[in-house]
C-alpha positions as CSV (number, residue, x, y, z in Angstrom):
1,X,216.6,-7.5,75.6
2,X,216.8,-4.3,77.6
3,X,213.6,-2.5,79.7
4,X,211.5,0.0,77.5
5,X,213.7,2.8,77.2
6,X,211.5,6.2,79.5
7,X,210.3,9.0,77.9
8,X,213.7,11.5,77.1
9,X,213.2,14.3,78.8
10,X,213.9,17.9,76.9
11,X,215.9,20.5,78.5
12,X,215.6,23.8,76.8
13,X,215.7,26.6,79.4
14,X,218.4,27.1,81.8
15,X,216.7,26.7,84.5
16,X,215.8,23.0,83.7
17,X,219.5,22.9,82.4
18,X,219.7,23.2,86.7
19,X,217.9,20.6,88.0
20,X,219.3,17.9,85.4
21,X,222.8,18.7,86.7
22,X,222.3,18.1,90.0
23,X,220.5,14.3,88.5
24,X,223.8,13.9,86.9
25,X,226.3,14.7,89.2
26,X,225.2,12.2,91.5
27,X,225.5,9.4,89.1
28,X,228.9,6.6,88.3
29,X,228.7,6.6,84.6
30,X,226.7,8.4,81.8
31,X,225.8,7.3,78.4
32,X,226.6,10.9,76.0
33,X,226.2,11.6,72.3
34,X,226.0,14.6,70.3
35,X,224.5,15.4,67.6
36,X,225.8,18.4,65.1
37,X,226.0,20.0,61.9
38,X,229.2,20.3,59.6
39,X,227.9,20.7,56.1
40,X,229.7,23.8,55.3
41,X,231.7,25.3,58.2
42,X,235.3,24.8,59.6
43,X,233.9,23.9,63.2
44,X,230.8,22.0,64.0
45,X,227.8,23.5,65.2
46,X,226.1,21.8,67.9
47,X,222.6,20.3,67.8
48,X,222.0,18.4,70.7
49,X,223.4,16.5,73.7
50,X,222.6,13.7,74.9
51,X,222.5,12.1,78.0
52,X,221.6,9.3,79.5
53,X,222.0,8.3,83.5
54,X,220.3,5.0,83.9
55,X,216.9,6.2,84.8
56,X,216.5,9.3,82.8
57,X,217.7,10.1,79.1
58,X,218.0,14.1,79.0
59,X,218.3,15.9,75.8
60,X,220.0,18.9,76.1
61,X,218.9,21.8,73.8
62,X,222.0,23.7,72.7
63,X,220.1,26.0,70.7
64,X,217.8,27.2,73.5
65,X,220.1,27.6,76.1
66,X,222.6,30.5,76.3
67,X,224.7,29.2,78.5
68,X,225.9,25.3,78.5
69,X,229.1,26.3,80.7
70,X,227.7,24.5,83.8
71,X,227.4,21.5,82.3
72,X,231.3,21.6,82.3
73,X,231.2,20.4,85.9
74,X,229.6,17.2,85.3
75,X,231.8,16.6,82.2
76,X,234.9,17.2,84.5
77,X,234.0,15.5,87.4
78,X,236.4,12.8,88.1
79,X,233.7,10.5,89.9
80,X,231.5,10.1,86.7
81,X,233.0,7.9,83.9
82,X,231.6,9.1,80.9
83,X,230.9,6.4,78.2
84,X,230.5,7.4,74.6
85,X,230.5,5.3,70.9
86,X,233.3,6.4,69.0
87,X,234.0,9.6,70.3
88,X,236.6,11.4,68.4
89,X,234.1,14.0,66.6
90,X,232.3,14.5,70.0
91,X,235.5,15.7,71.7
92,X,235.7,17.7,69.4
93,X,232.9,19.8,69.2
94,X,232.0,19.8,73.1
95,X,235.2,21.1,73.3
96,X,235.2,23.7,70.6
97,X,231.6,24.7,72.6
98,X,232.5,24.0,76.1
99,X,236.5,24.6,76.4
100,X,236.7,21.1,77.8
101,X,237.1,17.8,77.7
102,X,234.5,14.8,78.9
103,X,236.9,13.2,81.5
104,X,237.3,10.3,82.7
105,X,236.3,8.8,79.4
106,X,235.4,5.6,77.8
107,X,234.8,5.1,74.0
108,X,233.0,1.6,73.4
109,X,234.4,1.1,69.9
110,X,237.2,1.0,71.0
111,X,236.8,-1.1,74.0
112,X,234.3,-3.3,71.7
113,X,237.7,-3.8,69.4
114,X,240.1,-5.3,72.4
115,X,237.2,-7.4,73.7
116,X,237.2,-9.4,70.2
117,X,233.9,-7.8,68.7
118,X,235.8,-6.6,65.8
119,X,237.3,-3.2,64.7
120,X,235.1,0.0,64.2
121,X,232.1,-1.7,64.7
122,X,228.8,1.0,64.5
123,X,226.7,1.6,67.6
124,X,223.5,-0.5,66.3
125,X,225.5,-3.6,65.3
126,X,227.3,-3.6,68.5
127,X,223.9,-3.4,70.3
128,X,222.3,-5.4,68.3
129,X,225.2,-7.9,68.8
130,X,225.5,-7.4,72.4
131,X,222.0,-6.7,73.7
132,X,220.2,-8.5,70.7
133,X,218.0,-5.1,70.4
134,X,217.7,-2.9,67.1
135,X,218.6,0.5,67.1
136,X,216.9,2.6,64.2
137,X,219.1,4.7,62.1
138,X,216.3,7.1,59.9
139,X,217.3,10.1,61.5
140,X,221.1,10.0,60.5
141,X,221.1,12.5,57.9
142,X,218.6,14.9,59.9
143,X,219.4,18.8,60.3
144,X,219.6,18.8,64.0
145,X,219.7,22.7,63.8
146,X,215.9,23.3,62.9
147,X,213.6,24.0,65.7
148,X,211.4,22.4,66.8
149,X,212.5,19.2,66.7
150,X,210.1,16.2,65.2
151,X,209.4,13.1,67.8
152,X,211.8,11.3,65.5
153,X,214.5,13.4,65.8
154,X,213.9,13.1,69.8
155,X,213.6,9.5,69.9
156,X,216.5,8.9,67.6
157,X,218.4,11.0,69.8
158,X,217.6,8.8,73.2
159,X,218.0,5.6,71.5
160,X,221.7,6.5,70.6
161,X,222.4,6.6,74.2
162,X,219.9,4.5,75.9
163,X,221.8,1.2,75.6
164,X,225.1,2.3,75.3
165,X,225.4,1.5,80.0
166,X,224.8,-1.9,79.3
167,X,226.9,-2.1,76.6
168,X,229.6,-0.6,78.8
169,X,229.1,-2.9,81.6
170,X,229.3,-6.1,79.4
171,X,232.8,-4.3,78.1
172,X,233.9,-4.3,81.6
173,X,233.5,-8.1,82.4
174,X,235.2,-9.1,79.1
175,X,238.1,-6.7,79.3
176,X,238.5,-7.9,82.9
177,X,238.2,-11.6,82.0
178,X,240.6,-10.8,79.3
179,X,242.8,-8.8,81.7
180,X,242.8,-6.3,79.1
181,X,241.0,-3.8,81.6
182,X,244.9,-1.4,81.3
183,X,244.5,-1.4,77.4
184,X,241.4,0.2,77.6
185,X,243.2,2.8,80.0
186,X,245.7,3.5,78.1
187,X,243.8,4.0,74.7
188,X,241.4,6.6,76.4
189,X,245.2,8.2,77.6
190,X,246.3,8.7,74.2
191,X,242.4,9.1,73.0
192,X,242.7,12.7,75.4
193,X,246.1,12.8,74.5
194,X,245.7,13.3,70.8
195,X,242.1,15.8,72.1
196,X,244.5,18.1,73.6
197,X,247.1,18.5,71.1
198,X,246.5,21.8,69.6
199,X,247.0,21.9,66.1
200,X,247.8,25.1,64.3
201,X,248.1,24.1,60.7
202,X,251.7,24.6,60.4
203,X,252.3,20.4,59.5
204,X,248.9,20.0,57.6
205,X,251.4,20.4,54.1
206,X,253.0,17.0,54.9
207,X,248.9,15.7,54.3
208,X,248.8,16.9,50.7
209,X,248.3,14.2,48.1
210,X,251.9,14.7,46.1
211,X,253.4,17.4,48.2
212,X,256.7,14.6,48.7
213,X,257.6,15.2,44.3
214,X,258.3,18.9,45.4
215,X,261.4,20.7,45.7
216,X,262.8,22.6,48.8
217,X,261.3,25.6,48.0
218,X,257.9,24.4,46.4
219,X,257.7,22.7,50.2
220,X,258.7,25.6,52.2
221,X,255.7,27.7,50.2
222,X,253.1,24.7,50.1
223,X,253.8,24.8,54.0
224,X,253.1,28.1,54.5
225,X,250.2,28.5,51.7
226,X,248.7,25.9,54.0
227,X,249.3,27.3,57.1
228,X,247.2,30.6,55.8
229,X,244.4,28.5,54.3
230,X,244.7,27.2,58.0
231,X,243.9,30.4,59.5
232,X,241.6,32.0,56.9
233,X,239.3,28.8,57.1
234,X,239.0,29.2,61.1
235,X,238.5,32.8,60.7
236,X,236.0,32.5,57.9
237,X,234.6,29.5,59.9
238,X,234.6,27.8,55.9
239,X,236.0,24.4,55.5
240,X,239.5,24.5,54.0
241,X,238.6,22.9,50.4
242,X,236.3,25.4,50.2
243,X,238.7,28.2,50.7
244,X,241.0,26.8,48.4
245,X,241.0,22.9,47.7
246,X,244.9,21.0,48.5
247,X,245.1,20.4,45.0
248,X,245.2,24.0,43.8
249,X,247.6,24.8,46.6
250,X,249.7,22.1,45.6
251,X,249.8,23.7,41.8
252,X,250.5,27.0,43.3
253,X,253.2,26.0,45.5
254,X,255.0,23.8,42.5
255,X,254.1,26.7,39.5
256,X,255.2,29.6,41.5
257,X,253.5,32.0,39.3
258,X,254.8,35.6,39.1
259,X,251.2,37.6,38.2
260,X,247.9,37.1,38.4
261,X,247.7,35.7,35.2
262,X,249.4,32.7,35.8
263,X,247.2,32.2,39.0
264,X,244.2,32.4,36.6
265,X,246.1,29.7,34.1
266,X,245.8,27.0,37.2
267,X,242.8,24.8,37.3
268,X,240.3,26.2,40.1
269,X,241.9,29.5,40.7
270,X,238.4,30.8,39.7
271,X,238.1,34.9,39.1
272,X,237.1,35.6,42.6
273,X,239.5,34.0,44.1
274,X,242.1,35.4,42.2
275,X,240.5,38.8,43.6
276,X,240.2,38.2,46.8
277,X,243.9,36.4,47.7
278,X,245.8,36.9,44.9
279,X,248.3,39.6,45.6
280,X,248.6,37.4,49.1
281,X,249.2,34.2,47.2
282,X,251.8,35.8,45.3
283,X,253.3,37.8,48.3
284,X,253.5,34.4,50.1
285,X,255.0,32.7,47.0
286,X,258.3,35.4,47.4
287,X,258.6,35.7,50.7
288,X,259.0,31.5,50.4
289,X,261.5,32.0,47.6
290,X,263.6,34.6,49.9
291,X,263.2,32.3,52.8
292,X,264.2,28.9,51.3
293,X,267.6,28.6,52.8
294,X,266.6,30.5,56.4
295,X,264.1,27.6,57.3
296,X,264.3,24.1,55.6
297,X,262.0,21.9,55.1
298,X,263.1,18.1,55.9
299,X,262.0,16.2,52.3
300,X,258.8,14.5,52.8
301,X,259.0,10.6,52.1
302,X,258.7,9.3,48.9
303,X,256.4,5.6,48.2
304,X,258.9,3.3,49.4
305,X,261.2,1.0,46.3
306,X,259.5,-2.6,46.0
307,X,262.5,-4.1,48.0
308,X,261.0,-2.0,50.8
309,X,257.9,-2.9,50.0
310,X,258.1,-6.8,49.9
311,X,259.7,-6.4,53.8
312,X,256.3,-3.9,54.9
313,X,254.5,-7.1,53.4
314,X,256.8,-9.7,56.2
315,X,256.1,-7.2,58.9
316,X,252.3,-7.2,57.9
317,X,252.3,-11.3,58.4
318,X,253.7,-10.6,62.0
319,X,251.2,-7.9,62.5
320,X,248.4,-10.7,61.3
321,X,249.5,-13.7,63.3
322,X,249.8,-11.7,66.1
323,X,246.5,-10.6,66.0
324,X,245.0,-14.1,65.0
325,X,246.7,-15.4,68.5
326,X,245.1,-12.5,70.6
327,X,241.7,-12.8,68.6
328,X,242.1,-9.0,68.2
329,X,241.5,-6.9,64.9
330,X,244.8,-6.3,62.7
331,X,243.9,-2.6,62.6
332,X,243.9,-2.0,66.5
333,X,247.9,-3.7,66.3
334,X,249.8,-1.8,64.0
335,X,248.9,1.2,61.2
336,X,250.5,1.1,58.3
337,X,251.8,4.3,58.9
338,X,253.7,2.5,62.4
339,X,254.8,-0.3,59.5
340,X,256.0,2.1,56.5
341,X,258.0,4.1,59.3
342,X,259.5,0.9,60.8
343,X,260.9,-0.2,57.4
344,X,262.1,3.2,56.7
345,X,264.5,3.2,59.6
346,X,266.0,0.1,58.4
347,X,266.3,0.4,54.8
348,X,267.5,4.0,55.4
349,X,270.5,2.4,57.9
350,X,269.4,4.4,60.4
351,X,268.9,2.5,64.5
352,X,265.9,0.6,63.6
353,X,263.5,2.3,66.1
354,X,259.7,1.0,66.9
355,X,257.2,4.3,66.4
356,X,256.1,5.2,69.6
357,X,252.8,3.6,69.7
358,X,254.3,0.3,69.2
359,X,257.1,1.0,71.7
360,X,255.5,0.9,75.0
361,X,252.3,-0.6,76.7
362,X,250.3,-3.5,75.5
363,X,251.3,-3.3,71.5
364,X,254.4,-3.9,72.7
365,X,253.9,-6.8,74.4
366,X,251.1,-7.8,72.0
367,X,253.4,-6.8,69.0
368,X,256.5,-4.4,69.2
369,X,259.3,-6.7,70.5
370,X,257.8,-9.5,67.7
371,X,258.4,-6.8,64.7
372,X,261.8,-5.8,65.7
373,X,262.8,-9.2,66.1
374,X,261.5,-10.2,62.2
375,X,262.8,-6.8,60.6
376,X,266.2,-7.7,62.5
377,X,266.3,-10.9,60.1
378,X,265.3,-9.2,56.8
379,X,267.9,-8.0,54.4
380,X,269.2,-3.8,54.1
């Protein structure tokens, strides 16, 4: 059991915003969760922050305070790990707020996973596993955008960060017992990594349930029917279903329909969609057909044959034993994205090549060298 967590204290003017800075930059690690809102816009909208520094759990009020850029130097100071649960979505929007990342960094989950607690686990059965303490969970579907907030809301809020340091330091002695303190390392690398990478919509086609039955040109206008939802989603600040869902996309791109009565023929092109974007659906849909043979498309990969199939399956039994000998969760090894791409380079007698995730550092040790040795045996 852990010490009674102290009172969180609320900071909701900038001056107090101040003085808890100058707390936190003084401190080795800090504990930080966010809580947002993403119900019906492209980019999440901030709630709350919070912080926790071993002595003090300080709930930052994004709502009251105009300015949260100062808090960017205690995020990118190098002397301050800072240790959140699972982190991806919190990247996410404290960059999208802030303009930066939380670095250095260390996700729990993750490090929970290579110290043998299993894969993905939540925050409260983690704690509850490791600190034998019980995290409530009421608050989870709260709108942390009303103001004020209740003394649930508040005390939710600490208790997703109060014992998240001592969760963190138990991580540290099993990774090091397990030498596996460099795997940690070298997931928050590619954690940041895949943070930075900016994404401008221009591959979010290949994610399209179906787009691989389409034809060259039916790809090169999905693509860029995609790439504009992309943009007018961002702009709108709208998620991108509810611009226009993949599906109908899909039926546009593959249709090709010459007037605006053919757009209203496919199922959810309702009326006012059709007058809001469609003389640009069907300007895009000709500029595609005039630009087919200027920029190809490489095909998208169709569901591998069964014979294909039946080696994924012997490359899966690697991926398992290996993880049984390690005590480590199959997931954290090999997707089976790495595996499908693996057997496609063989059965498609191209160099059989590892992905790059299995290539170098510890999967490859763990794993990489063991799955190009069995697909080296299995039959083209």
């Amino acid at each position: 059991m852990t010490e009674q967590a102290a009172a969180p204290i609320l900071v909701a003017d900038q001056q107090a915003l101040g003085k808890c800075i100058a707390e936190l930059n003084s401190c080795p690690a800090l504990a930080v969760d966010t809580e947002f809102m993403r119900t019906d816009t492209f980019y999440p909208i901030l709630g709350l922050i919070q912080i926790y520094d071993g002595n003090h759990c300080w709930l930052i009020d994004p709502v009251a305070i105009d300015n949260l850029q100062p808090l960017a130097e205690v995020f990118t100071n190098d002397a301050i790990t800072k240790v959140f649960h699972s982190c991806s979505e919190d990247l996410e929007v404290l960059q999208h707020v802030m303009g930066c990342l939380p670095l250095p960094l260390f996700d729990t989950q993750i490090a929970a996973a290579l110290a043998g607690y299993g894969f993905s686990r939540g925050y409260a059965a983690l704690v509850a596993d490791m600190l034998d303490v019980h995290v409530p969970k009421d608050e989870t579907r709260s709108d942390w955008l009303q103001r004020p907030l209740t003394e649930a809301q508040l005390g939710y809020a600490a208790s997703d960060v109060y014992h998240l340091l001592p969760v963190y330091q138990q991580l540290l002695l099993d990774l090091d017992r397990l030498e596996r303190r460099d795997w940690i390392a070298e997931e928050m690398r590619d954690l940041v990594a895949r943070a930075n990478s900016r994404d401008d919509g221009s591959e979010y086609y290949r994610k399209v349930k179906g787009a691989w039955r389409l034809s060259q040109q039916a790809l090169v206008a999905l693509q860029q029917l995609c790439l504009w939802r992309e943009n007018e989603a961002r702009r709108r600040n709208r998620p991108r279903n509810r611009v226009i869902p993949d599906r109908v996309l899909l039926e546009i791109a593959s249709s090709t329909p010459k007037n605006k009565a053919a757009l209203a023929d496919i199922e959810g092109m309702h009326p006012g969609l059709i007058r809001r974007y469609g003389d640009l659906l069907l300007d895009m849909l000709k500029t595609a057909e005039q630009n087919v043979s200027e920029a190809p498309l490489k095909p998208l990969d169709a569901p591998l044959p069964k014979e294909a199939r039946d080696i994924g399956k012997a490359l899966k039994a690697v991926v398992t034993d290996r993880a049984e000998s390690y005590q480590l969760p199959v997931e954290m090894l090999a997707r089976k994205r790495d595996i499908e791409q693996l057997v496609r380079s063989h059965c498609d007698d191209m160099p059989t090549e590892l992905p790059d995730s299995l290539a170098t550092g510890w999967r490859h040790q763990v794993v990489g060298a063991a799955l190009l040795k069995a697909i080296s045996e299995q039959p083209v």
